[in-house]
C-alpha positions as CSV (number, residue, x, y, z in Angstrom):
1,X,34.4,261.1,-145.1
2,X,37.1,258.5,-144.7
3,X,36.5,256.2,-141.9
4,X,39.9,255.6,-139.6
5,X,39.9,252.9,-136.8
6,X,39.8,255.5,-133.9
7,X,36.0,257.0,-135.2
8,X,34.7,254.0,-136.3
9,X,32.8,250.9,-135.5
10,X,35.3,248.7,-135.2
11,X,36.7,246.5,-132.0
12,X,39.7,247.2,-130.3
13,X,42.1,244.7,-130.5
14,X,42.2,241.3,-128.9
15,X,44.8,238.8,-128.9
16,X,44.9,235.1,-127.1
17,X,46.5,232.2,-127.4
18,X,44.5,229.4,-127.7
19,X,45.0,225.7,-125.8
20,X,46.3,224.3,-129.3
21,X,48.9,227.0,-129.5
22,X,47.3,229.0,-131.9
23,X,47.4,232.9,-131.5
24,X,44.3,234.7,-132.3
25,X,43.5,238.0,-133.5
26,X,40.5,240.1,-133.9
27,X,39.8,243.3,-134.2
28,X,42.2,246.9,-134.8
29,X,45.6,246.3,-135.1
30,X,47.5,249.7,-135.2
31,X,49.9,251.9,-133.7
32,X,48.0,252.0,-130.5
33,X,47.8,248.0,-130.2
34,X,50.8,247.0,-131.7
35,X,53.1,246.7,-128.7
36,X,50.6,244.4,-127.0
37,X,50.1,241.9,-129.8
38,X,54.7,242.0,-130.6
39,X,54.4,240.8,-126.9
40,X,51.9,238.4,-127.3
41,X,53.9,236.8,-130.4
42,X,56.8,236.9,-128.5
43,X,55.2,235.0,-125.5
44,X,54.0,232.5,-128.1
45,X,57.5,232.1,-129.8
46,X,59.4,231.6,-126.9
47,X,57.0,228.6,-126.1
48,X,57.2,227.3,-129.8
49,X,59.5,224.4,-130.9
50,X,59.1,223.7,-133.9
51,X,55.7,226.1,-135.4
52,X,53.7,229.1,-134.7
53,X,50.4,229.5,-135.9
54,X,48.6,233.0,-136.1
55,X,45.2,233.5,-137.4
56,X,44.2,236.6,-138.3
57,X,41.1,235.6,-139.9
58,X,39.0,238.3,-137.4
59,X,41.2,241.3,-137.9
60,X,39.4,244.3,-139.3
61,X,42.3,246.7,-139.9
62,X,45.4,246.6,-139.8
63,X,48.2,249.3,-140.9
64,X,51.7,249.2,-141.5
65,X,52.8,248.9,-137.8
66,X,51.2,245.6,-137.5
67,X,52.9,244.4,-140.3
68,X,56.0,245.6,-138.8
69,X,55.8,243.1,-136.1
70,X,54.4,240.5,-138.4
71,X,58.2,240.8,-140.7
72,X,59.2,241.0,-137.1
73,X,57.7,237.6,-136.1
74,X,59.0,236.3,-139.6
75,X,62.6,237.2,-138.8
76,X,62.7,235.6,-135.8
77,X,60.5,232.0,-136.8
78,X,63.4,231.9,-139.7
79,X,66.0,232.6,-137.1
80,X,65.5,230.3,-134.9
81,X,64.2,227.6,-137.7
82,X,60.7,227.8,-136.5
83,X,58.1,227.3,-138.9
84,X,55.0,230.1,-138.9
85,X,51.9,229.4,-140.2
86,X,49.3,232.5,-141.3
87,X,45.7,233.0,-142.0
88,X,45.3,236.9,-142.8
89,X,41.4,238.2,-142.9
90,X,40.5,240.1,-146.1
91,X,41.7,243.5,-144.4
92,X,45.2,242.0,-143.8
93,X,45.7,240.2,-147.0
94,X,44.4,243.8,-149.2
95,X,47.7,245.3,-146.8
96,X,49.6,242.1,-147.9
97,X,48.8,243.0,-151.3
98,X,49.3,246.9,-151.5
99,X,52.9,246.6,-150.2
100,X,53.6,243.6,-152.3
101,X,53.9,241.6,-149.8
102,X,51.2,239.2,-151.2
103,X,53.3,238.0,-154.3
104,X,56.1,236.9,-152.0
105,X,53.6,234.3,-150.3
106,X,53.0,236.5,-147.5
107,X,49.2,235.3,-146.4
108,X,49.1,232.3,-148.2
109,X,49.2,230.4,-144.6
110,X,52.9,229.9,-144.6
111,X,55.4,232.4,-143.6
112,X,58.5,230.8,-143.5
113,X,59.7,228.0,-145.7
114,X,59.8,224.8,-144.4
């Protein structure tokens, strides 16, 4: 039987920005959460001047509608010549590498180029 996040042990989602800055993550991150943790990044952008830091070190899952807002996130740091910093968990850099995204630097702590 194939475990999904909705009948399994796993936490819901929970996302805080921390007094340095720093956004972190833990737990699901799926279609259902999503929404909440685009808004929280947003939040978090609109504040940053020159970086954004995200770790995701405590995220358990995460499928492809997290790492729509992540390319979301990336779009907009690049945009607006913000430099984002990364730190995936196992769970998000084995998503990082299925799509390919891996290769590209994706997870290795730096999003955007300097």
């Amino acid at each position: 039987m194939t475990t999904t996040p909705a009948d399994s042990e796993q936490r819901p989602m929970q996302v805080a920005i921390d007094d340095a800055g720093t956004v972190v993550v833990s737990g699901v991150i799926d279609v259902e959460t999503c929404d909440t943790l685009d808004r929280t990044l947003s939040t978090a952008l609109d504040d940053a001047t020159r970086s954004l830091v995200i770790d995701m070190t405590r995220v358990e899952f995460m499928d492809s509608s997290g790492l729509r807002v992540l390319l979301s996130v990336q779009g907009r740091c690049a945009a607006n010549d913000i430099d984002l910093r990364f730190t995936p968990s196992p769970a998000v850099r084995r998503l990082l590498e299925i799509t390919g995204l891996a290769a590209g630097g994706f997870g290795d702590g730096e999003l955007c180029p300097d």
